[in-house]
C-alpha positions, 0 to 999 in steps of 0.5 A: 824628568827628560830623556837628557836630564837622565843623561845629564844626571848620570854623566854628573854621577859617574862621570861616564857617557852613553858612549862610554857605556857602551864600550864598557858594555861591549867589553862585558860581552854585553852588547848582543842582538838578543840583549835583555834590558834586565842584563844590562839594568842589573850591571849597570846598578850593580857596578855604577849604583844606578837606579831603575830609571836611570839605568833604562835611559842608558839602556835605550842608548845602547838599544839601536832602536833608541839609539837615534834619539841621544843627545849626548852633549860634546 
């Protein structure tokens, strides 16, 4: 599955986009230079149901060094 399928399939299940993700996860607290991949992986299968996978594409999107690489559909 691709990066953008991953997107794609969390966009169908929540509705919500990377974008959104990330004000969500600014207004948690979040979004922090030190952020742990397992503080947001843990949130966002918490609050959103989402699996292991699908939970570290989000993360990538809120990583600045993946951040670059979104393809976040208009």
């Amino acid at each position: 599955m691709s990066f953008q399928a991953y997107i794609d399939n969390i966009h169908k299940k929540t509705g919500k986009t990377p974008e959104d993700f990330k004000q969500l996860a600014e207004a948690k607290g979040l979004l922090k230079p030190d952020m742990k991949a397992g503080d947001i992986v843990a949130w966002l299968k918490e609050d959103f149901d989402l699996g292991h996978g699908h939970a570290m594409a989000i993360y990538a999107t809120l990583s600045p060094k993946h951040a670059d690489k979104i393809k976040e559909k208009k």
